[in-house]
C-alpha positions in Angstrom: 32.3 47.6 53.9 29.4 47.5 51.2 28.5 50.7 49.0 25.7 52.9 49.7 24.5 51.4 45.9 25.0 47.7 47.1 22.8 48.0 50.4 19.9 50.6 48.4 19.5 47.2 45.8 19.5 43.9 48.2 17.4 46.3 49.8 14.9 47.3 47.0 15.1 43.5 46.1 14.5 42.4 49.6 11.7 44.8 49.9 9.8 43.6 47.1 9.8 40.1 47.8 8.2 41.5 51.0 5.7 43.1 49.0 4.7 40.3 46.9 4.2 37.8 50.1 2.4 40.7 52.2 0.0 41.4 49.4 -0.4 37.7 49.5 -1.3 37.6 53.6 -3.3 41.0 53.2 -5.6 39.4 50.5 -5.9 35.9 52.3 -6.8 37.4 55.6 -9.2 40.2 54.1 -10.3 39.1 50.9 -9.7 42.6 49.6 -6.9 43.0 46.7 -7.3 47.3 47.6 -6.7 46.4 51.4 -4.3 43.6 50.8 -2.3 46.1 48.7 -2.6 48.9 51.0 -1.3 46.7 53.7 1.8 45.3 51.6 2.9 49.3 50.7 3.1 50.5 53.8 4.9 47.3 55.1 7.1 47.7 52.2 7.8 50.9 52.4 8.2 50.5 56.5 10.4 47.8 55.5 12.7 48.5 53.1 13.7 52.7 55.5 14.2 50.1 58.2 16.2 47.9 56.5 18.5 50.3 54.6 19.4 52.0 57.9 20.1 48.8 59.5 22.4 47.6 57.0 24.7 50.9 57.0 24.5 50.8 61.0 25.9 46.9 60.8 28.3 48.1 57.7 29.9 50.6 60.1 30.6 48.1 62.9 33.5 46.0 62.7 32.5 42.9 65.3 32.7 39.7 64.0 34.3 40.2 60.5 37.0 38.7 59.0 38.4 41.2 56.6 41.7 40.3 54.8 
């Protein structure tokens, strides 16, 4: 099992490598940085609730591990 600290930063860093490539896809589809970037927080911030609860649901399940 992962700390609470551990998941919150893969999680932060996952999350903003999300941010970069959706503000990436928001400007290339609209041609608007302010839309673009509007797009890529609310993904982000979507995103990285999502994925923090996910990751402490999966560190609470013991399937499939191999724990010495």
């Amino acid at each position: 099992m992962e700390t609470r600290t551990r998941s919150l930063v893969k999680a932060v860093i996952w999350s903003a490598l999300g941010f970069l490539v959706m503000a990436l896809v928001g400007l290339a589809f609209t041609g608007s940085l302010a839309v673009g970037g509007v797009m890529a927080v609310l993904n982000t911030v979507i995103g990285l609730i999502t994925y923090v609860l996910y990751e402490r649901l999966w560190a609470r399940i013991s399937w499939g591990r191999l724990d010495a």
